[in-house]
C-alpha positions as CSV (number, residue, x, y, z in Angstrom):
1,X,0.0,0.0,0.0
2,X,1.6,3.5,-1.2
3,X,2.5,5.8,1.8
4,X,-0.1,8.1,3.2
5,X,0.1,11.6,4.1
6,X,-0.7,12.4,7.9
7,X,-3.2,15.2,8.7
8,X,-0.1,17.4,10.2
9,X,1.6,16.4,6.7
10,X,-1.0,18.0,4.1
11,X,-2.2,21.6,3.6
12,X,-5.5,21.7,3.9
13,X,-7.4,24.9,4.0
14,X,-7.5,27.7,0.8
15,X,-6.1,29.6,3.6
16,X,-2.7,27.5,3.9
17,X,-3.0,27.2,0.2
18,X,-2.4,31.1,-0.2
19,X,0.1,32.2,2.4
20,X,2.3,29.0,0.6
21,X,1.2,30.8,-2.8
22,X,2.9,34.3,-1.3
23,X,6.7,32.6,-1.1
24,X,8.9,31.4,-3.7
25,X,7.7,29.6,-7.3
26,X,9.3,27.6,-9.6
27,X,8.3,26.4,-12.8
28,X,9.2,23.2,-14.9
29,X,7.7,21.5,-17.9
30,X,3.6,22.9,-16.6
31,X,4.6,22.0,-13.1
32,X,4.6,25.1,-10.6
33,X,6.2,24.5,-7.4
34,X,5.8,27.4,-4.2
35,X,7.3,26.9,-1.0
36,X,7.9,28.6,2.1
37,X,9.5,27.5,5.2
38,X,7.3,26.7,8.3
39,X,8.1,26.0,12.0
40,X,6.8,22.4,12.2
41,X,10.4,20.5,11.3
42,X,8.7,18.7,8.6
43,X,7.4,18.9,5.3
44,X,3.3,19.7,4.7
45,X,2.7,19.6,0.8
46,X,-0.7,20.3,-1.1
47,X,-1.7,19.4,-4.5
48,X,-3.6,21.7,-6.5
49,X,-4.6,20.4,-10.2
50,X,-7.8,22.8,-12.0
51,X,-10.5,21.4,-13.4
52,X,-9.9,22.4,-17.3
53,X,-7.5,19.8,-17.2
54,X,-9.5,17.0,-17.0
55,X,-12.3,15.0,-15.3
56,X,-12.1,14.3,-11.5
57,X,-10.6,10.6,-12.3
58,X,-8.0,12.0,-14.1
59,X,-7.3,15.2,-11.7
60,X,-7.0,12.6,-8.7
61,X,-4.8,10.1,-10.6
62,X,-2.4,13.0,-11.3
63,X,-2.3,14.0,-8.1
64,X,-1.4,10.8,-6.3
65,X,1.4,10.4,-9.2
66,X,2.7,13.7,-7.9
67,X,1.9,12.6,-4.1
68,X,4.5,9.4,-4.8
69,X,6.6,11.4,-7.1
70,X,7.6,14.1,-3.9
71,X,8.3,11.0,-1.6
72,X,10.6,9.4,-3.7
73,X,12.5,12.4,-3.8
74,X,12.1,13.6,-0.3
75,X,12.9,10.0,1.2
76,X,16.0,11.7,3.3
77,X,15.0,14.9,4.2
78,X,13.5,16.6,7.0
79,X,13.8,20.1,7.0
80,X,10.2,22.0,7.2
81,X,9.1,24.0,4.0
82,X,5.0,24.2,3.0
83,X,5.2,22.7,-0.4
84,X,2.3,23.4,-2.8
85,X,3.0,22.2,-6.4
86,X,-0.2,23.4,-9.1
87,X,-0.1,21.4,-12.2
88,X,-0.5,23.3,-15.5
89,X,-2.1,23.0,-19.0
90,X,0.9,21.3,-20.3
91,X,0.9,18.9,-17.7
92,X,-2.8,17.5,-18.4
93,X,-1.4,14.1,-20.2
94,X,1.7,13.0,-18.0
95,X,2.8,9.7,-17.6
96,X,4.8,8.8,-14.6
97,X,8.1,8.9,-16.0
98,X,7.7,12.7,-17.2
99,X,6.2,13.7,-13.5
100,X,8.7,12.3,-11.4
101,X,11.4,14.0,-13.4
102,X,9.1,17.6,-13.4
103,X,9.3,16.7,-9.6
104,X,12.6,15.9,-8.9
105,X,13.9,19.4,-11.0
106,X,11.3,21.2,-9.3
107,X,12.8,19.9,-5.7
108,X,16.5,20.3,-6.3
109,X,16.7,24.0,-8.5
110,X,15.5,25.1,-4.5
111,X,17.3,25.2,-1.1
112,X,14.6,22.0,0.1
113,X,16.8,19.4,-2.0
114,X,20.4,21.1,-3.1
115,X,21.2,20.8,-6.7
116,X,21.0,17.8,-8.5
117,X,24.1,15.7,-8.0
């Protein structure tokens, strides 16, 4: 069974959603990332994915691609950043292959990961 987020692991409220939305932003392949750190010592990410892209199957399958695709790369760390990645136009049709490497640019161009070794 694929690892589940924790309540004090996920932003939840539009309120959370927009004080994230106010820090840094990054952008890869129709994949925006913003962050800001928090005082919790761990990571709290949200997913936000519009509903032009595609029908709600579709919108939840791409964001439990992106859910796994941000463990895999945050395995190892621990440091505490809000995360809140919103996935694009361009991103509407992306197989897992092309998420986890939007995902694992996004993570290491910013001080969460380090660059990309």
């Amino acid at each position: 069974m694929p690892y589940a987020y924790r309540k004090s692991e996920r932003i939840r409220k539009n309120s959370e959603f927009v004080s994230v939305m106010k820090g840094k932003r990054l952008s890869v392949d129709g994949l925006s990332l913003f962050y800001s750190r928090n005082d919790a010592g761990h990571f709290r990410v949200g997913v936000s994915v519009g509903k032009k892209l595609a029908n709600a199957v579709g919108r939840n399958r791409l964001k439990r691609q992106i859910r796994a695709c941000i463990m895999k790369v945050l395995k190892d760390t621990s440091s505490g950043y809000d995360l809140v990645f919103v996935a694009r136009r361009e991103f509407a049709n992306a197989d897992h292959g092309r998420v986890l490497k939007a995902v694992d640019r996004l993570l290491h161009h910013t001080a969460i990961c380090g660059p990309a070794s």
